[in-house]
TORKOL-4160 file (C-alpha; in steps of 0.2 Angstrom, whole numbers, padded with zeros to 4 digits, m for minus):
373
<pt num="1" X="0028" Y="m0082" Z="0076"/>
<pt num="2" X="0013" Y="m0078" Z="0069"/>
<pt num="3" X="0022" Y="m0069" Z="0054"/>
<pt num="4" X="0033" Y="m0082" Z="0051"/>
<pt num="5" X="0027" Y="m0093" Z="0036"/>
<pt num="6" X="0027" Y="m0113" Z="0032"/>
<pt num="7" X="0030" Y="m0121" Z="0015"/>
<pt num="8" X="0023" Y="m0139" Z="0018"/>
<pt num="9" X="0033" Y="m0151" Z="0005"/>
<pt num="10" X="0024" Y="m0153" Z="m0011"/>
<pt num="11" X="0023" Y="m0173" Z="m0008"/>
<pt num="12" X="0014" Y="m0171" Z="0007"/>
<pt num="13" X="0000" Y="m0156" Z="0002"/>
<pt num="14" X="m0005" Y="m0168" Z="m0013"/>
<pt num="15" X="m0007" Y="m0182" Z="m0002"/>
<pt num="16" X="m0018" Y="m0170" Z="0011"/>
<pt num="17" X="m0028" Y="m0163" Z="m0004"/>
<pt num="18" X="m0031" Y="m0178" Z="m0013"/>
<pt num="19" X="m0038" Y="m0188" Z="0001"/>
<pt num="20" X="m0050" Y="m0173" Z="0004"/>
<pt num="21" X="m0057" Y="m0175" Z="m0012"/>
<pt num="22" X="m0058" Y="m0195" Z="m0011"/>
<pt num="23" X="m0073" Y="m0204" Z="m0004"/>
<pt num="24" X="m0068" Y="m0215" Z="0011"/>
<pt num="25" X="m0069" Y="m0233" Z="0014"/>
<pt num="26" X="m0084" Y="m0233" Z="0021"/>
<pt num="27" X="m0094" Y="m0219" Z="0011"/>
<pt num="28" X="m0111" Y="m0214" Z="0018"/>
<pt num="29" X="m0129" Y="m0222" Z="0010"/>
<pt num="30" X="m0133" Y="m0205" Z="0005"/>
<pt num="31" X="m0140" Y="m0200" Z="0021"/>
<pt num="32" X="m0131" Y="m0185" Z="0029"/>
<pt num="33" X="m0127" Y="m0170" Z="0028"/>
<pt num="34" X="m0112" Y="m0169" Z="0011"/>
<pt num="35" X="m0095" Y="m0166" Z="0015"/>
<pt num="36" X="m0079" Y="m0166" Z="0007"/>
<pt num="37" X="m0063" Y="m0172" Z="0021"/>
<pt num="38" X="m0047" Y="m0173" Z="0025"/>
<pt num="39" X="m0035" Y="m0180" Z="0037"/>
<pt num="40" X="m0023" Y="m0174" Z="0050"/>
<pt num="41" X="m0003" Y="m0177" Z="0045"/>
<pt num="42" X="0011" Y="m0174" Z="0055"/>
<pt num="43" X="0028" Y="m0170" Z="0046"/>
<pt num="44" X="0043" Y="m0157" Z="0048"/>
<pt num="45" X="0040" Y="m0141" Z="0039"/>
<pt num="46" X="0053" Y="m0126" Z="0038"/>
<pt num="47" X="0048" Y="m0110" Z="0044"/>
<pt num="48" X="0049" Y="m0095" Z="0032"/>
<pt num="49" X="0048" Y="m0077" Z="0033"/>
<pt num="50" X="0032" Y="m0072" Z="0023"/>
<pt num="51" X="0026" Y="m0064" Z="0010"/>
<pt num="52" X="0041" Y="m0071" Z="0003"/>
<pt num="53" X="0056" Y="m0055" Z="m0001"/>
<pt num="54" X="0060" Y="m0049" Z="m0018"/>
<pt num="55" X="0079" Y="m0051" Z="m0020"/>
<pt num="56" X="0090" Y="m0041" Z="m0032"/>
<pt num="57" X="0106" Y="m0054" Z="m0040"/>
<pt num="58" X="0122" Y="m0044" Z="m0039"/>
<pt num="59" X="0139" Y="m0048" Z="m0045"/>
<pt num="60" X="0150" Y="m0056" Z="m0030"/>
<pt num="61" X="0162" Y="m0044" Z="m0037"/>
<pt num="62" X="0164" Y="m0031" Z="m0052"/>
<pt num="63" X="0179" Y="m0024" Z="m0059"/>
<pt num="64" X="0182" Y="m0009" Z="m0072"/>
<pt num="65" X="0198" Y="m0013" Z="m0082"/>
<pt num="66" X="0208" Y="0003" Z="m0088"/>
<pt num="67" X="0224" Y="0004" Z="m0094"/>
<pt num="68" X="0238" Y="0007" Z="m0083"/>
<pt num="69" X="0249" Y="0015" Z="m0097"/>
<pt num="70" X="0243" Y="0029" Z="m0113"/>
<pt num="71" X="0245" Y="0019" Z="m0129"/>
<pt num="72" X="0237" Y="0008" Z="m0143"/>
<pt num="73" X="0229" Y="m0006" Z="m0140"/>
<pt num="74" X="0237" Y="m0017" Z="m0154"/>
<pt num="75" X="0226" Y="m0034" Z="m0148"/>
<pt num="76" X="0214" Y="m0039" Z="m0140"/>
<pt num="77" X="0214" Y="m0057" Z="m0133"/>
<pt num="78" X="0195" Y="m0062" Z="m0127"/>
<pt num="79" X="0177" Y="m0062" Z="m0135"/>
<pt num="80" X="0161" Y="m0053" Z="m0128"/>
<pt num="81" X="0151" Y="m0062" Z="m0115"/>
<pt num="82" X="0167" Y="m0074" Z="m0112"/>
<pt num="83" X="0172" Y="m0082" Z="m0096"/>
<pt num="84" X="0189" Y="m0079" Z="m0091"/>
<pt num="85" X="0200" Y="m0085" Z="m0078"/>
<pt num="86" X="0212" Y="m0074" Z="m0067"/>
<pt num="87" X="0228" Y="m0071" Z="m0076"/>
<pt num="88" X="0220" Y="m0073" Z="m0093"/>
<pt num="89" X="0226" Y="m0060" Z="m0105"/>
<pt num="90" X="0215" Y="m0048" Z="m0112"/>
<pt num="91" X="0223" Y="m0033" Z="m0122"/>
<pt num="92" X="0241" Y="m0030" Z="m0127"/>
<pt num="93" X="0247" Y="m0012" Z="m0129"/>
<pt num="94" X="0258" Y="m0008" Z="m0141"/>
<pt num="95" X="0276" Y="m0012" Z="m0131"/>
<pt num="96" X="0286" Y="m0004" Z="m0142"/>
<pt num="97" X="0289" Y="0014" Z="m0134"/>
<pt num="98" X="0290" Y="0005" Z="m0116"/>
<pt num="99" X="0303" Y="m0008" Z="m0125"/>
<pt num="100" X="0312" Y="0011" Z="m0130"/>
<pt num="101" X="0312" Y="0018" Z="m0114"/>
<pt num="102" X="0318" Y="0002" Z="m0106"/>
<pt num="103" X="0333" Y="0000" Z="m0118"/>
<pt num="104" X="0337" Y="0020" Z="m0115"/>
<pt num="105" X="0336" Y="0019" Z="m0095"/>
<pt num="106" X="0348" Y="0003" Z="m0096"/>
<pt num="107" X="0360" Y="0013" Z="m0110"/>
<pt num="108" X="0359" Y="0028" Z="m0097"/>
<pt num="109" X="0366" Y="0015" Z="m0083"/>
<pt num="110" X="0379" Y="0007" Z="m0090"/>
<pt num="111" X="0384" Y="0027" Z="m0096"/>
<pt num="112" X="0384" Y="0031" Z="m0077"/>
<pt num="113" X="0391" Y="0016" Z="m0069"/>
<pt num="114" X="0406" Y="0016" Z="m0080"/>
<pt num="115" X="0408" Y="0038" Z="m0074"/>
<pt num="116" X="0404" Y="0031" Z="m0055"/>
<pt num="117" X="0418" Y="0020" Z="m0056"/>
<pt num="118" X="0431" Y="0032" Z="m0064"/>
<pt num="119" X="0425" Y="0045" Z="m0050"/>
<pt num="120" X="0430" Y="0030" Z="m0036"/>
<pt num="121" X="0448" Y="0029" Z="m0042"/>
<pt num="122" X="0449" Y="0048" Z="m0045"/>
<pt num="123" X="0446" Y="0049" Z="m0027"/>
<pt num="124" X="0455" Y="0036" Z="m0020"/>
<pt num="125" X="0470" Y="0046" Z="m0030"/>
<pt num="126" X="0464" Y="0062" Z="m0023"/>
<pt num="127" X="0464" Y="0053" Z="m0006"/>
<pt num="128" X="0484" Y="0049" Z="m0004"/>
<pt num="129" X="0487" Y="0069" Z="m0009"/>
<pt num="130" X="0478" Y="0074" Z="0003"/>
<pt num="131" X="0488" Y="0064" Z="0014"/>
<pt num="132" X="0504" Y="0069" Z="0009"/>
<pt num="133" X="0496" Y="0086" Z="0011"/>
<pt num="134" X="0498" Y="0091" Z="m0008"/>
<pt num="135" X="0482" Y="0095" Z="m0010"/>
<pt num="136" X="0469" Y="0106" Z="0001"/>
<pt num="137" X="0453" Y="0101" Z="0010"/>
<pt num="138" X="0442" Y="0109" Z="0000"/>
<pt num="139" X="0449" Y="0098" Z="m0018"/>
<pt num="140" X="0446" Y="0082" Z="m0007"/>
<pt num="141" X="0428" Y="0086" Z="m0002"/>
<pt num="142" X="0425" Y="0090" Z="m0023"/>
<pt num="143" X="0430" Y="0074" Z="m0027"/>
<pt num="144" X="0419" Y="0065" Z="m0013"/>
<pt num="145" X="0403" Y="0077" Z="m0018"/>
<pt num="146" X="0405" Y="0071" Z="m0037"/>
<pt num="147" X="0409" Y="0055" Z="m0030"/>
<pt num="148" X="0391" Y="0055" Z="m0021"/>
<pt num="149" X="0383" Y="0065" Z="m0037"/>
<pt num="150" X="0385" Y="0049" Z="m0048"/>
<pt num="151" X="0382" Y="0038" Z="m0034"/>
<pt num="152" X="0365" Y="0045" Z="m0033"/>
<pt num="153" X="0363" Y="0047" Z="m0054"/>
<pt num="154" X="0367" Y="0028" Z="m0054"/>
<pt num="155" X="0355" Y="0023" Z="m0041"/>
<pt num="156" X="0342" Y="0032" Z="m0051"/>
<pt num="157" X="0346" Y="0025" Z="m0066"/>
<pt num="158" X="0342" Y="0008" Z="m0060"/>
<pt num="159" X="0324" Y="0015" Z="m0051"/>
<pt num="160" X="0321" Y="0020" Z="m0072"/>
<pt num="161" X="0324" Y="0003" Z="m0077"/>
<pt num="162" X="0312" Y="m0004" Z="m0065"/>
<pt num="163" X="0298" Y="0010" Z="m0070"/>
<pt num="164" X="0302" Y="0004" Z="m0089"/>
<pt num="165" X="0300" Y="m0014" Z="m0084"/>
<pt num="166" X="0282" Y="m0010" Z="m0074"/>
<pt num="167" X="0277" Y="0000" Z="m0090"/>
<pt num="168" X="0282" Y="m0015" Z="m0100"/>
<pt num="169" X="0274" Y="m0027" Z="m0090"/>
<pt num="170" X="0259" Y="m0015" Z="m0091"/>
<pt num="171" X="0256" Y="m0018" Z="m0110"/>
<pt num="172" X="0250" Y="m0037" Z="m0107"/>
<pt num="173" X="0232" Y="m0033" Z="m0097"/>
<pt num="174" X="0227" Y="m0047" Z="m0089"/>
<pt num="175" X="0211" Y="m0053" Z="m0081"/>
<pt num="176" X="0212" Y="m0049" Z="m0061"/>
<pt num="177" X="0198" Y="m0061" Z="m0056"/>
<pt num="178" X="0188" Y="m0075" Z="m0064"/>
<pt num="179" X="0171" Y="m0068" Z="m0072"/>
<pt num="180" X="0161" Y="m0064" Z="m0088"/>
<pt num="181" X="0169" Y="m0052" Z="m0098"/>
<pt num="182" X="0154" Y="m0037" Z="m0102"/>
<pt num="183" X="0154" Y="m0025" Z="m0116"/>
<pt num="184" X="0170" Y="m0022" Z="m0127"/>
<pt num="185" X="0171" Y="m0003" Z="m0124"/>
<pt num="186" X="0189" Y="m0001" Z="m0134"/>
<pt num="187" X="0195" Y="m0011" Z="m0151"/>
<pt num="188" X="0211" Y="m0015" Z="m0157"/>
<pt num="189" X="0218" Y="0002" Z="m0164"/>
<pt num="190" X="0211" Y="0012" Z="m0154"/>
<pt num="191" X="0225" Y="0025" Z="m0144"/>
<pt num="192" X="0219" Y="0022" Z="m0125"/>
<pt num="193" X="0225" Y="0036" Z="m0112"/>
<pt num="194" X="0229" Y="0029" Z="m0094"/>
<pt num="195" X="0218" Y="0030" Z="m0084"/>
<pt num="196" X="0202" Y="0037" Z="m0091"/>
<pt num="197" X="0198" Y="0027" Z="m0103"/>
<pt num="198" X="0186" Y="0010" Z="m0097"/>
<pt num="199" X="0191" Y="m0005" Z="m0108"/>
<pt num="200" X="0179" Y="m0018" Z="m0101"/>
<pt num="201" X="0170" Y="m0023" Z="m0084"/>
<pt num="202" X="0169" Y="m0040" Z="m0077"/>
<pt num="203" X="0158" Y="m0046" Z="m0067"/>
<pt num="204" X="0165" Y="m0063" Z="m0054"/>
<pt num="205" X="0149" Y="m0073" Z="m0056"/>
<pt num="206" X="0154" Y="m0088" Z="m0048"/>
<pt num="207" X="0150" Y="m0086" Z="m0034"/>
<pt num="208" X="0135" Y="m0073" Z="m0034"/>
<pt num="209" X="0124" Y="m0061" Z="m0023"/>
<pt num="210" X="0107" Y="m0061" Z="m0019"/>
<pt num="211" X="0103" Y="m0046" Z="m0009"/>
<pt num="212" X="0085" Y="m0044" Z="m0002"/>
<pt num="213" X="0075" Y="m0034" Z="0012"/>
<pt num="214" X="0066" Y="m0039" Z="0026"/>
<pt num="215" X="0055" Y="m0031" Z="0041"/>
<pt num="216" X="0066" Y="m0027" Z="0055"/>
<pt num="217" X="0052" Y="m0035" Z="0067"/>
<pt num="218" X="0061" Y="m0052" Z="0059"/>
<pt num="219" X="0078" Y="m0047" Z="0063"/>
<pt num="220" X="0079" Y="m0054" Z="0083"/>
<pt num="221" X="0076" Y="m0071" Z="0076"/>
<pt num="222" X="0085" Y="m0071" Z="0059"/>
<pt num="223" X="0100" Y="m0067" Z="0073"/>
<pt num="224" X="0096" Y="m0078" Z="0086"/>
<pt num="225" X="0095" Y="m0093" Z="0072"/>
<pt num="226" X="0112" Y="m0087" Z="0064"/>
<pt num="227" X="0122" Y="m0090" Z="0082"/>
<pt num="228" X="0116" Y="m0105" Z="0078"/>
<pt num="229" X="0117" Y="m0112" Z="0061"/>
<pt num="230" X="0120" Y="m0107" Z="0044"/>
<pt num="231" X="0101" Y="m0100" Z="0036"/>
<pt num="232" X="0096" Y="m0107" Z="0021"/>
<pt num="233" X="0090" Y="m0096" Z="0006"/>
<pt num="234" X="0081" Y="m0102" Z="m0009"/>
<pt num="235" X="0078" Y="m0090" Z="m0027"/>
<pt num="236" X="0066" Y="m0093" Z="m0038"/>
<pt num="237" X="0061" Y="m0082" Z="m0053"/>
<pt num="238" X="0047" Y="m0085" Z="m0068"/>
<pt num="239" X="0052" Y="m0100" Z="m0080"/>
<pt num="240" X="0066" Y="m0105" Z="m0069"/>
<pt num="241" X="0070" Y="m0123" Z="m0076"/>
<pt num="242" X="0078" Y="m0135" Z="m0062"/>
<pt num="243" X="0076" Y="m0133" Z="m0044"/>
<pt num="244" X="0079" Y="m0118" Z="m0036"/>
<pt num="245" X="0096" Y="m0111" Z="m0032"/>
<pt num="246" X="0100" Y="m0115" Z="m0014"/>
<pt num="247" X="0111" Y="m0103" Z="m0005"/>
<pt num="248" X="0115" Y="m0095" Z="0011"/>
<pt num="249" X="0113" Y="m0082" Z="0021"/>
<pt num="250" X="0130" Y="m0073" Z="0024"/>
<pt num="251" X="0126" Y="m0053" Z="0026"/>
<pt num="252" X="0116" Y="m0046" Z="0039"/>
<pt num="253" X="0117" Y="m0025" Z="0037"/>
<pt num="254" X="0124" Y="m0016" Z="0051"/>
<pt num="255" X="0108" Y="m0001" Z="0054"/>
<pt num="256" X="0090" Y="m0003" Z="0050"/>
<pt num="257" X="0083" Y="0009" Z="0035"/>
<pt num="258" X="0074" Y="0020" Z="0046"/>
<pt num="259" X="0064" Y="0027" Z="0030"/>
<pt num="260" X="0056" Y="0009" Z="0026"/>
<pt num="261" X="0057" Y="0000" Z="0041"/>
<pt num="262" X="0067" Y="m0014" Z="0034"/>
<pt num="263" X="0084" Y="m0021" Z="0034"/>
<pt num="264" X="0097" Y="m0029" Z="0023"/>
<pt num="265" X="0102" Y="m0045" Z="0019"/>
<pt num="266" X="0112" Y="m0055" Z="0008"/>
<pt num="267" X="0114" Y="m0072" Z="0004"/>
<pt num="268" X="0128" Y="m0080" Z="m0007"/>
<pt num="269" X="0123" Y="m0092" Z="m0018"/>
<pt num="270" X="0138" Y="m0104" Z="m0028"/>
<pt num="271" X="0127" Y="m0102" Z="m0045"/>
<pt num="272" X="0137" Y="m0116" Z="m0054"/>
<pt num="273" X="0125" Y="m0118" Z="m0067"/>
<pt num="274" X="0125" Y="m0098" Z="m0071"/>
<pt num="275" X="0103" Y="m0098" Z="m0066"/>
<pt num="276" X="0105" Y="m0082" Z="m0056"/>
<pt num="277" X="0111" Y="m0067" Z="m0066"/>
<pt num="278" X="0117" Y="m0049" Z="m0062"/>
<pt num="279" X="0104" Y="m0039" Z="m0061"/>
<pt num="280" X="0088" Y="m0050" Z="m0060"/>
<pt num="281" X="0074" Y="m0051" Z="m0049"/>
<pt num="282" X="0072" Y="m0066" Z="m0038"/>
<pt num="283" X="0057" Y="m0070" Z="m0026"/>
<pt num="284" X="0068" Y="m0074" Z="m0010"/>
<pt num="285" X="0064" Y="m0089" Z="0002"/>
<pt num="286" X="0071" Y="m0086" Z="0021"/>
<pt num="287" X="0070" Y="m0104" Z="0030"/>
<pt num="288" X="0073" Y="m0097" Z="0047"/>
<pt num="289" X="0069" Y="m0115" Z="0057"/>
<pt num="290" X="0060" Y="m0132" Z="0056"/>
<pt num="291" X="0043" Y="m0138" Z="0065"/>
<pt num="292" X="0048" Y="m0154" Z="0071"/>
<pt num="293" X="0033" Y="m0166" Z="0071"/>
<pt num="294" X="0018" Y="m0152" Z="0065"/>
<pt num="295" X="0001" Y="m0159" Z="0063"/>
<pt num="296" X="m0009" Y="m0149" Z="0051"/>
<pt num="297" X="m0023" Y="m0147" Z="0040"/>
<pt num="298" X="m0032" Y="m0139" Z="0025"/>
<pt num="299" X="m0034" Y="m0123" Z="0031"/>
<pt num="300" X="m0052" Y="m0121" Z="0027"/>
<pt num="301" X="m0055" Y="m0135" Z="0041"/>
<pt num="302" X="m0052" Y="m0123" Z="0054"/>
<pt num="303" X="m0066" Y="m0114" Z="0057"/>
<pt num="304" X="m0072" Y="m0100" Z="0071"/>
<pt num="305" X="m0085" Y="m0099" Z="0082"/>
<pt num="306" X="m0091" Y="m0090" Z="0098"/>
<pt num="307" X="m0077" Y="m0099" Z="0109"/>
<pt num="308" X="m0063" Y="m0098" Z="0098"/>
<pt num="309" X="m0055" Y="m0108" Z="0083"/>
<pt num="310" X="m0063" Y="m0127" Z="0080"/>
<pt num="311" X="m0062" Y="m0140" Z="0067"/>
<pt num="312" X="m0077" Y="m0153" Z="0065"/>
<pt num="313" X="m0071" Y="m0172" Z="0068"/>
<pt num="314" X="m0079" Y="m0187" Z="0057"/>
<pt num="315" X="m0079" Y="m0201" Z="0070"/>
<pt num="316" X="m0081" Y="m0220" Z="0065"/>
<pt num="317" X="m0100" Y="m0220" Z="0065"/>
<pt num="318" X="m0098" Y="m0205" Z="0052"/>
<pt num="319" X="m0106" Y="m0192" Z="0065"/>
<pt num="320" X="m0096" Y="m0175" Z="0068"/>
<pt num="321" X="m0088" Y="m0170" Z="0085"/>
<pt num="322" X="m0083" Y="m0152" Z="0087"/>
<pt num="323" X="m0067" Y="m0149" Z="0093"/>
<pt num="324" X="m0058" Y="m0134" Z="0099"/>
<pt num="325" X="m0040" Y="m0132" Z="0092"/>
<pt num="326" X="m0025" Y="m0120" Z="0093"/>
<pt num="327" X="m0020" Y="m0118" Z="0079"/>
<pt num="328" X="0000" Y="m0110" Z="0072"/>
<pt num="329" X="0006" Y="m0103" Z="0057"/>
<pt num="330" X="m0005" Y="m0104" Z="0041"/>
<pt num="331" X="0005" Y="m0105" Z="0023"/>
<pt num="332" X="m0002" Y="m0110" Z="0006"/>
<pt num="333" X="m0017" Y="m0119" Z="0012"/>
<pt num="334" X="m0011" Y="m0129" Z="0027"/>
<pt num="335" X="m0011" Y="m0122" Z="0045"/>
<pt num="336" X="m0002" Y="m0131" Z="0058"/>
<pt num="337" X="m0013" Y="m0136" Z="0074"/>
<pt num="338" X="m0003" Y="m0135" Z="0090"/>
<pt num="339" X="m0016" Y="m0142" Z="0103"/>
<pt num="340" X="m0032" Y="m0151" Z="0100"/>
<pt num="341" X="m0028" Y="m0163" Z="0086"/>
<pt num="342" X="m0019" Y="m0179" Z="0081"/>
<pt num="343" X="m0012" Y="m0187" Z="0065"/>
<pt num="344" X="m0024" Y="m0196" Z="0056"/>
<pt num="345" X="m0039" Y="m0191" Z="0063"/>
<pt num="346" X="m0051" Y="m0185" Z="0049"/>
<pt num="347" X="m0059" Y="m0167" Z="0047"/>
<pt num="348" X="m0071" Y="m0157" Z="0037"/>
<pt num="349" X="m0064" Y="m0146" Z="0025"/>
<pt num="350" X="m0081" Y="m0142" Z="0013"/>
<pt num="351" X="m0100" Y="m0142" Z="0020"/>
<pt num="352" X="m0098" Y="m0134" Z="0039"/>
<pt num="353" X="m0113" Y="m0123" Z="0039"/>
<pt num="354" X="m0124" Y="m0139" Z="0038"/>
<pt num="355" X="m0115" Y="m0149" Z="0053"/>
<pt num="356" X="m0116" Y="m0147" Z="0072"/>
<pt num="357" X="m0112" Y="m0160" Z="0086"/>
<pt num="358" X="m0119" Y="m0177" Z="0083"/>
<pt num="359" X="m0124" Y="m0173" Z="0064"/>
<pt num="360" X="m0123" Y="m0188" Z="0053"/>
<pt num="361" X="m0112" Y="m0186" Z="0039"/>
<pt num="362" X="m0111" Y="m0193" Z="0020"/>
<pt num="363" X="m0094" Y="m0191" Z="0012"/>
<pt num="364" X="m0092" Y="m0183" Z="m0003"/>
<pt num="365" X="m0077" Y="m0181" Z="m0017"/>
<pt num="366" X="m0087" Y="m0165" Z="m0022"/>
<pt num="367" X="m0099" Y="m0153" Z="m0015"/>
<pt num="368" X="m0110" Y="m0142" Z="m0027"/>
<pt num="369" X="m0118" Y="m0128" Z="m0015"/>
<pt num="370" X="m0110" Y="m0133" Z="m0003"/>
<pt num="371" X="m0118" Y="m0115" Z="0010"/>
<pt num="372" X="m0134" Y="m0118" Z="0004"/>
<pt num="373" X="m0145" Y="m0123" Z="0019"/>
């Protein structure tokens, strides 16, 4: 745990800080040693992985659109940068030479149907000669194998119009997932050739990735907290305007990078508002778990001496008791006190080099000097 980081609520810090700086209700005659204080709260506070991870946003999906047929591009149906949903279409191909072939593979069935079904009744006649034996085996088994011939010229005839219809169909090129359409990288005119050339990527936004790395020391914990509930992430990045995207983690790598030490994550984040974008670097926020009931306190209260960690407490007749603590994990200026501490009791943040036990106290909202003997 002593990794693990706490953010405590924004509300709360600048009710702690404030009263540090705010003279009590019953403020000293000027005789005392001059401190500034604070008191004890006691609230939830998530617990976070710390020094907060830099994140890299990623596409939830990307797709490179190529033509499927050679020809030219005769429209194209969208605009840079536009969002598009699946099935939108996006370039037409010139369909006139698949139109061509189409009407040629249907021209070359009808021709061989009509020759498959002359070469059925010519076999059937064929048949009752054989029968009446005026004809030999070798005659019949003609007839069946030109029979079978334009049974199988027929069959590949109908195989042609279907490949005609694809490559027809191919002409209309249509958006295969919802996303922001990228560069235009071929114009109306141009003679594309299947399937080299790159006409455009999109980029499925909506949802989107944030993919981040973490110390592997956190990775028992990140699992054990997984098994039992969904891990909340938070990006942030400079002039961000709003709250944060909130997102969650859904992507734990399956081997640690043996070369750094660290292992990959990946949160998915439903990005309605379009903040997070491909390619941007996000500081990431891992909320592991929550401190139910924490009491903590400026952490410049706590102070070490000879015997171990201690805070100084102004009692009612504004003396000072010293009293040892335990204190837990420390984030942005607050430390959480596990033992030795209750909620609202009030402690020195500013003038501890002039106190010991029993030392009277006068209660300041500022402190010039304040190590000055």
């Amino acid at each position: 745990m002593k990794n693990l980081a706490l953010i405590p609520a924004l509300a709360l810090a600048a009710a702690m800080f404030t009263g540090g700086c705010s003279r009590s209700a019953n403020p000293g005659t000027g005789e005392g040693a001059p401190v500034l204080v604070a008191q004890a709260v006691e609230t939830n506070l998530p617990v976070e992985i710390n020094p907060p991870p830099v994140g890299h946003v990623m596409p939830f999906s990307t797709v490179t659109i190529h033509s499927q047929i050679q020809g030219m591009i005769s429209e194209v149906h969208f605009q840079e940068g536009q969002e598009v949903k699946k099935g939108d279409l996006l370039f037409t191909i010139d369909p006139r030479p698949a139109q061509a072939a189409l009407d040629q593979a249907r021209a070359a069935l009808e021709r061989d149907t009509a020759q498959l079904e002359y070469a059925k009744i010519n076999f059937a006649r064929e048949q009752k000669l054989y029968d009446q034996k005026l004809i030999s085996q070798d005659e019949l088994d003609t007839n069946r194998a030109s029979q079978d011939a334009l049974a199988g010229t027929v069959a590949a005839d109908r195989a042609a119009i279907t490949n005609a219809l694809l490559n027809l169909d191919y002409c209309l090129i249509r958006a295969p997932i919802d996303g922001r359409t990228g560069s235009l990288q071929a114009y109306a005119g141009n003679v594309v050739k299947a399937p080299d050339d790159v006409l455009l990527t999109i980029n499925q936004i909506h949802p989107i990735y944030v993919g981040f790395a973490v110390p592997e020391h956190y990775l028992p914990a990140i699992k054990k907290e997984m098994n039992d509930k969904t891990l909340k992430v938070t990006a942030t990045f400079q002039n961000l305007e709003g709250p944060p995207p909130q997102g969650e983690l859904t992507f734990v790598d399956n081997s640690v990078d043996m070369t750094t030490g660290t292992i990959q994550l990946k949160a998915t984040f439903p990005n309605e508002n379009s903040a997070l974008w491909p390619g941007q670097f996000v500081q990431v926020t891992l909320t592991l778990s929550e401190l139910a009931d924490a009491i903590i306190v400026p952490s410049q209260a706590v102070q070490t001496g000879q015997n171990g960690q201690f805070v100084y407490i102004v009692k009612p007749d504004q003396t000072v008791e010293e009293r040892p603590v335990s204190i837990g994990i420390t984030y942005q200026g607050a430390t959480v006190v596990q033992n030795g501490l209750k909620a609202g009791e009030t402690v020195v943040t500013d003038g501890q080099l002039r106190l010991a036990p029993g030392v009277k106290v006068n209660i300041k909202s500022s402190i010039s000097s304040t190590n000055a003997p």
